[in-house]
Residue, then its C-alpha position, 0 to 999 in steps of 0.5 A: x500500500x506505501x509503495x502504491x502511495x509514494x508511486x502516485x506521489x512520484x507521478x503527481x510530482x514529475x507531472x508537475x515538474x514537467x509542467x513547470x519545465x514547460x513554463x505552464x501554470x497548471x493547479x492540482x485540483x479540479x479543472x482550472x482555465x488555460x490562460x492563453x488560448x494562443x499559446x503553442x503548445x496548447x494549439x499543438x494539443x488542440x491541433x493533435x486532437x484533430x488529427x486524431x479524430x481525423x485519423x479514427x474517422x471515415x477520411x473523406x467524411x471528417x478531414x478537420x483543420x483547426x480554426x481557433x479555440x473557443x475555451x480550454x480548462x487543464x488538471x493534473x491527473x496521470x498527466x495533463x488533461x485538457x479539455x479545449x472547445x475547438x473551433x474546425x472546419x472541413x477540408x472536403x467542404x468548398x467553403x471553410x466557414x460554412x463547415x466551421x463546428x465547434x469540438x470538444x476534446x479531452x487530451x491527457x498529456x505526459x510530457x515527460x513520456x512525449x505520450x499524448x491520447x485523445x480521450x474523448x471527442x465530440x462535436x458540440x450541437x449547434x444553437x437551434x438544431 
């Protein structure tokens, strides 16, 4: 029982460590907004969830581009989690912005395994449908 408590006390830590290393400002407890929606990294992560959304998908049906992001939250738990509201649009469709639907996404990420895993992603109905 100690052994288990001081590897999930080890983990908790190197996540944290990593996130430091990183320059990021993740809390602990619960899921905390991501302060700038433009930074990089977190566009990476949003990018990374498309493509592997695309990936699972038929290809021609849901070939996503990223477009921005609307909102994004993170907490530490086996990593980083993000859950990110993604702004997309489709490839297949002529014009962008008339394809342009909104996702949300929940990405665990561990970034001192360079691991990333798309736990889950839907698309958000849009306002009277």
């Amino acid at each position: 029982m100690r052994s288990n408590c001081l590897l999930a006390l080890v983990a908790l830590v190197l996540a944290l460590v990593a996130c430091a290393a990183d320059g990021r400002d993740v809390k602990v407890h619960g899921w905390q907004p991501v302060g700038d929606l433009s930074d990089p990294h977190v566009v990476e992560i949003a990018k990374f969830a498309l493509s592997e959304f695309s990936k699972q998908s038929e290809p021609v049906q849901n070939k996503l581009v990223y477009y921005n992001m609307a909102k994004g939250e993170t907490m530490v738990e086996s990593g980083v989690r993000y859950k990110l509201v993604i702004g997309a649009t489709n490839e297949t469709i002529p014009d962008p912005l008339f394809s342009l639907n909104y996702y949300e996404g929940v990405i665990l990420e561990k970034a001192w395994k360079h691991f990333g895993q798309l736990l889950s992603f839907a698309a958000i109905p849009k306002e009277g449908n």
